[in-house]
N, C-alpha and C positions, 0 to 999 in steps of 0.2 A: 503589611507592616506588623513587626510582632509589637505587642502591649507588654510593656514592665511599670513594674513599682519602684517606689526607692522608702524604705522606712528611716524616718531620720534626716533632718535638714539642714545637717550642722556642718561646720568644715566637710567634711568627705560626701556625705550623701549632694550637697551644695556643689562640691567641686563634678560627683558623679553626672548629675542633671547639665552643667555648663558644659562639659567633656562631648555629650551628645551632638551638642550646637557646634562647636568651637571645630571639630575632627569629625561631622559628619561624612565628610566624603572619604574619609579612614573606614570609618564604621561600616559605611555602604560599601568599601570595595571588599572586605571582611562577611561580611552579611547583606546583600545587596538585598532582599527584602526590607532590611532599612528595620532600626528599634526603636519606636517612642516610649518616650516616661508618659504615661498616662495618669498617674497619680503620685503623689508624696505624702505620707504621713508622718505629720508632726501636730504634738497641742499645740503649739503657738502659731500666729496668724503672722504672714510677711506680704504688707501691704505695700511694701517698696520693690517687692521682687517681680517681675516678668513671666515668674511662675504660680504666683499668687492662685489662680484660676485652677491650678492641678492638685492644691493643697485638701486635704482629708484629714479629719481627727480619727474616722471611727476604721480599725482594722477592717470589719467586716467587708465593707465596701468594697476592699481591696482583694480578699479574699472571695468573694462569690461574683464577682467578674468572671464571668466565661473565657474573655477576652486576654485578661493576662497571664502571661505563661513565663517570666522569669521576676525574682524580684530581689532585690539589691538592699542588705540590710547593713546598716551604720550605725546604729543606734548606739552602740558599745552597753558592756553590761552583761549581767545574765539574763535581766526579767525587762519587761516582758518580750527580749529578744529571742529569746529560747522559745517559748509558747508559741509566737510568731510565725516562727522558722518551723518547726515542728507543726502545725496546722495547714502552713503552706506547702509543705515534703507532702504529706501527708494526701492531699488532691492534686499530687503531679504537677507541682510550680515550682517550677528550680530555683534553687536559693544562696545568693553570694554574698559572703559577707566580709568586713575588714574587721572580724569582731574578735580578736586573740583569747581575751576573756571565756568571751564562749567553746569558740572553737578549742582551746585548751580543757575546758570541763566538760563539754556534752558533744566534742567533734567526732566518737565513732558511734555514738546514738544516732545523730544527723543522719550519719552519714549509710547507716545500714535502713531509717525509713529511707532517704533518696532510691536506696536501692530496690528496695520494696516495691516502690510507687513508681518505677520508672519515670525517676525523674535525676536532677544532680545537685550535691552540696557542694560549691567550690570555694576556695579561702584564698587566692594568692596573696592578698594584702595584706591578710594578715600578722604578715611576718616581713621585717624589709622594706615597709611601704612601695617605692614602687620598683623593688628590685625582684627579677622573676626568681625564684628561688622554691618554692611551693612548686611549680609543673615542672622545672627540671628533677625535682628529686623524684616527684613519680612518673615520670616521662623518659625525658633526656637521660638519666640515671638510673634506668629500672635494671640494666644488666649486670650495674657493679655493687659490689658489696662494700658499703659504706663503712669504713671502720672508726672517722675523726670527723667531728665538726665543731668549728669555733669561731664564732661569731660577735662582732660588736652590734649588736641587736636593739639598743637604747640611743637614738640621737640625744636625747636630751642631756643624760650622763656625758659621752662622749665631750659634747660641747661643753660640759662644765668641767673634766679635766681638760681637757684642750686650752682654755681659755688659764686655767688653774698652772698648768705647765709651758706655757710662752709668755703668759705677764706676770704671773707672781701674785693671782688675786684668792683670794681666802675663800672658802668652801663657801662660807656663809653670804660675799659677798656676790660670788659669782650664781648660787642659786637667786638670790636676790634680782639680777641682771637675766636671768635665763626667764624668770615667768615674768619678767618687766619687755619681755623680747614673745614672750608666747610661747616658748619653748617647753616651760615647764609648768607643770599647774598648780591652783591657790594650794593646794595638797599636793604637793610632789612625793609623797612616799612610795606609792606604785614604781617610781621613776630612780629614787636614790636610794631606797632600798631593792630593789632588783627583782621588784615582783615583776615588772611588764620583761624584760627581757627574761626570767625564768616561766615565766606563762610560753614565750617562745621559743625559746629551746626547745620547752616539750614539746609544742607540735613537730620542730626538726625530728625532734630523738624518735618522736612516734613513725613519722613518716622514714626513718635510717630504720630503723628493725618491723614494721609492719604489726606493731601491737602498742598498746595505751600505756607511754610513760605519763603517769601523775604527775602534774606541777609540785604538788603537794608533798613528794616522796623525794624531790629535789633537793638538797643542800642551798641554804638563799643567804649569799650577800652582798650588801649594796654599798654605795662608796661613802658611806655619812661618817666612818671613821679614819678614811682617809685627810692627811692633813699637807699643808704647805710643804711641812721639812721632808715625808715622805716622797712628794712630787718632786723634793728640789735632790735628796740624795739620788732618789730614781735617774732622774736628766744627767746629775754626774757620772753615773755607772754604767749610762749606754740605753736605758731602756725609758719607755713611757707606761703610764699608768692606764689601764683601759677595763674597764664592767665588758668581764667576756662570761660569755655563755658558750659551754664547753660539753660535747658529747660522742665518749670514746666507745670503743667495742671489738671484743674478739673474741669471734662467734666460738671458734674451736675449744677457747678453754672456759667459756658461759659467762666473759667480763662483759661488762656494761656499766659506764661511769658515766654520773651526769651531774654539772653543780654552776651554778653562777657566784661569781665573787670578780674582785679586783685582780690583776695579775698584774704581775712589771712585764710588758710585752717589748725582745729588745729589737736592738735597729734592727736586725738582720731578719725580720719577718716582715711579711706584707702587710700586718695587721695596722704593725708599726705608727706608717705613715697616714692610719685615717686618720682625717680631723672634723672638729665642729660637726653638726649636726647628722655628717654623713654615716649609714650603717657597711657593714663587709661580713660576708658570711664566707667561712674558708672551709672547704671541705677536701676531703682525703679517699679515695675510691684503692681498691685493691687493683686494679688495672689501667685507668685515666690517671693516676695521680693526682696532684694538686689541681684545685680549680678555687678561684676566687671571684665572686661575685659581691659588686659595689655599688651604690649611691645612694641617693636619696631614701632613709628609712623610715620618714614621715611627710608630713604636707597637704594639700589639700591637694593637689593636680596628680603627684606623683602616686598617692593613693589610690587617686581616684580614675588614675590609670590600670592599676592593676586591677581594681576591680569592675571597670568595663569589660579588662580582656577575658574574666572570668564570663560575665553577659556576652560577652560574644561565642563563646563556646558551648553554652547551657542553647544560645538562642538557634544555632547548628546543630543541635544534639536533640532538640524536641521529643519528646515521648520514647528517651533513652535514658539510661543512664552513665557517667563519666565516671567509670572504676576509679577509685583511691585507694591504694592498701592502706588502710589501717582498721584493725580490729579491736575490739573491746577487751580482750581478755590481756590482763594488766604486766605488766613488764617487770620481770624485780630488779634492782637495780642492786649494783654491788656495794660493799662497804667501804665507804668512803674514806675510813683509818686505815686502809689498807691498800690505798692508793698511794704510789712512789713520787714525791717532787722535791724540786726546791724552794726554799723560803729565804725573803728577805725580812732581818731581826734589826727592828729600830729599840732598844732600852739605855738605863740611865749607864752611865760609865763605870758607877760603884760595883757593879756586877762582870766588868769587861774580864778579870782573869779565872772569873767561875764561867762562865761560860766558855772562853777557850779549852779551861779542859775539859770542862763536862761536853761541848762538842767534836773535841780532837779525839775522845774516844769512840766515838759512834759514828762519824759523819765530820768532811773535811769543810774546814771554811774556806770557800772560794775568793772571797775579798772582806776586806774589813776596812773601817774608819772611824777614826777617833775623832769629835765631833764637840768642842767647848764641853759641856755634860754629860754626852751622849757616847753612846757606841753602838757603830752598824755595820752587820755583817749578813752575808749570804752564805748559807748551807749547800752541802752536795744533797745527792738522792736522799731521802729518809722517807719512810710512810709518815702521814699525815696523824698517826695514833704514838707512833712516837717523839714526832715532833713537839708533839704537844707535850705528852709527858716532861721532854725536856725542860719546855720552856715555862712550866708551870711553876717549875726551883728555880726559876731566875728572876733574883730581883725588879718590879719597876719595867716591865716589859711596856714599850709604850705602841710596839705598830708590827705585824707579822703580815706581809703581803706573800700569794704565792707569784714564782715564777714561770713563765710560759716556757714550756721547751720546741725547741725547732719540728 
């Protein structure tokens, strides 16, 4: 029987230990040796839990166990998951984590001690909850060269336009309902401002070119200035409103684009049709063409799935290590004003014949609508540096979403 840990007892680590119970004879026919959680570390005491008896406060315990050879970290966070993770690489204890956080900031340090110490850092969960998407891109995918990847990578968002765009309920209302649902937390800004799906992207974009895109080096926005009238023009023009995480590339002329915001995504893509809570990650190969990958991108089971299937390959792989291309040495990313798209222009109406011409000269308006106060229209191609320049002379600008293209 191999011995694991699990650090962290909260949704995912909780769901990871039931998972064991629940889909043993899964596990066994996967790893017939058979894996016990022999320990969990959490401060807090769970006198009502069945695993009450496996629970540990003090790292060490866990760590100078002879006995345990992979361990399962959920903590979320940097500290003291990092140190953790790192001390356990570090004596040859493979280490899985759903930690995006981390794995976004310290995932090719991890992951060159794993290599060191023959041992593995694996992340599927990270990204998608419990959609495989991590071992296909360096698996399944290792022959194609990855040129598009765009992703609705945030349930929580998702579900709050979703909800925002079939009943008609106000940003404010519907965050409200989303952490009254569990969805979203007492602090949702990681969540509606676009930090969790730009922490994910980067792992995507790092694992598409095999070197360290920075979260940090990313363009970030998140949907807290999206409103009602934007959702409701959006639905009349054909498209929905979705927090994509987007990351292009073409190797031949050294492009690399990477940025998370809002996009009007219209019917005629796949993206289109997710709703509520669910994630879709769509990617674009030079030879496979489209592939889409869908469900569940949070939860406790769904999770906590992916990150068994990680223990189940660390626990096959004993005193080995599971290559990952990704490298430390840092990725530059291209400039972002020099990126080609379209935009949709929500401002007041007093401005509607200066902007006709100030954009009939540069760039064609694809549609327009005159709106009680308002005027909104959608631009052709323009970079995103002159975009702006334009709209900077226009009166009363009240909402500039980009548009996804096919």
């Amino acid at each position: 029987m191999i011995k694991a840990a699990v650090l962290g007892f909260g949704t995912v680590g909780s769901g990871v230990v039931e998972l064991f119970d629940v889909n043993r004879s899964c596990v066994e026919r996967r790893v017939p040796e058979g894996i016990e959680v022999k320990y969990i570390l959490d401060l807090r005491e769970f006198p009502d839990s069945p695993y009450q008896n496996r629970v540990v406060h003090d790292f060490d315990i866990i760590l100078n166990d002879p006995e345990i050879r992979v361990i399962c970290e959920t903590m979320g966070g940097r500290e003291p998951a990092f140190t953790f993770s790192k001390k356990a690489l570090e004596k040859g204890i493979s280490v899985c984590t759903s930690n995006k956080e981390l794995v976004a900031a310290h995932g090719p340090e991890l992951l060159r001690i794993a290599r060191e110490h023959n041992c593995s850092y694996l992340f599927e969960a990270s990204v998608g909850g419990g959609i495989p998407i991590i071992r296909p891109m360096n698996t399944s995918l290792a022959p194609e060269s990855i040129t598009r990847i765009v992703g609705i990578l945030n349930g929580t968002t998702n579900y709050m336009m979703t909800r925002m765009e079939q009943e008609d309920i106000s940003f404010e209302d519907v965050l409200k309902q989303a952490q009254e649902k569990g969805y979203a937390e007492r602090n949702p800004e990681a969540d509606i401002e676009g930090h969790d799906a730009c922490r994910k992207i980067a792992i995507l974009s790092s694992l598409m070119c095999g070197r360290t895109v920075r979260y940090e080096d990313i363009p970030c926005e998140g949907i807290s200035r999206v409103s009602m009238k934007d959702v409701a023009y959006a639905r009349r023009m054909g498209y929905a409103i979705k927090l994509l995480g987007i990351s292009e590339r073409d190797e031949e002329k050294g492009y690399f684009y990477v940025r998370t915001a809002p996009y009007m995504v219209p019917a005629s893509h796949p993206l289109h049709g997710v709703e509520g809570v669910f994630n879709a990650i769509f990617v674009h190969g030079n030879l496979v063409d489209n592939l889409m990958f869908y469900g569940r991108g949070a939860g406790k089971f769904p999770t906590a799935s992916a990150v068994v299937s990680d223990m189940l390959d660390c626990a096959l792989n004993l005193g080995q290590n599971i290559p990952v291309r990704w490298s430390d040495e840092v990725m530059q990313l291209s400039d972002p004003g020099q990126k080609t798209g379209r935009y949709f222009v929500r401002m007041s109406a007093e401005g509607r014949e200066k902007a006709k011409a100030l954009f009939a000269d540069s760039f064609d308006v694809t549609a327009e609508h005159a709106h009680s106060d308002e005027y909104v229209f959608t631009t052709g191609p323009v970079t995103e540096s002159a975009f702006k320049e334009a709209v900077s002379s226009l009166p009363d600008v009240r909402s500039t979403i980009r548009i996804l293209e096919l």
